[in-house]
N, C-alpha and C positions, 0 to 999 in steps of 0.2 A: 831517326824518327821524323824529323824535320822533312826529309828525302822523300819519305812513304807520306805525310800528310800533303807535300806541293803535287807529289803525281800522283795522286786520289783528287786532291780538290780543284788542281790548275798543273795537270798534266803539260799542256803546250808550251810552260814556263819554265818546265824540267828540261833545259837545254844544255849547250855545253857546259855554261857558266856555273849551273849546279852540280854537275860532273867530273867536271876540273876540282870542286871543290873537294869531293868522295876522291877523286885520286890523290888530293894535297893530304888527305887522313890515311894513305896506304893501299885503300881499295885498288882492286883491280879491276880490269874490264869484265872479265871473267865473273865475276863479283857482284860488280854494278848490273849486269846483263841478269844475275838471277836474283837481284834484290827487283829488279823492277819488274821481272816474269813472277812473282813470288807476290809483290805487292798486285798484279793487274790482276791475278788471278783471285787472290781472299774478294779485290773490287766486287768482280765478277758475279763470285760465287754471296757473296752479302747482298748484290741488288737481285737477284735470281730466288734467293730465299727471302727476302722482302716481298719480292713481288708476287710470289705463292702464296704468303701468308706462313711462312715453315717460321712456328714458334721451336728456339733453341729449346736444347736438353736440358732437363735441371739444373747439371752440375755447369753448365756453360750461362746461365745466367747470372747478373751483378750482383753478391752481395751488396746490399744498403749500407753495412758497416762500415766497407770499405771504400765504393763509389760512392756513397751519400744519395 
């Protein structure tokens, strides 16, 4: 999660040094290549429905109970 929050918010920082990390936990490149195709893409697709205005689907909305 750490991985998906630095390259969403400070992508240019997600370099080897965070890479080397994800490999020191078992990943592979293989891996790593579709965690970050996987992350750029929800980016993507979250600032593209923002910027329409596309209100999510019911059930895809926060409960209050649980996020507060």
């Amino acid at each position: 999660m750490d991985f998906a929050v630095q390259v969403t918010l400070a992508p240019r920082e997600s370099g080897p040094g965070e890479i080397e990390k994800l490999r020191a936990h078992g990943w592979t490149d293989a891996e790593i290549l579709t965690a970050v195709q996987v992350i750029g893409f929800f980016n993507y697709y979250v600032r593209l429905a923002e910027a329409l205005g596309v209100d999510p689907e019911a059930e895809m909305r926060r409960d209050p109970d649980i996020w507060g």
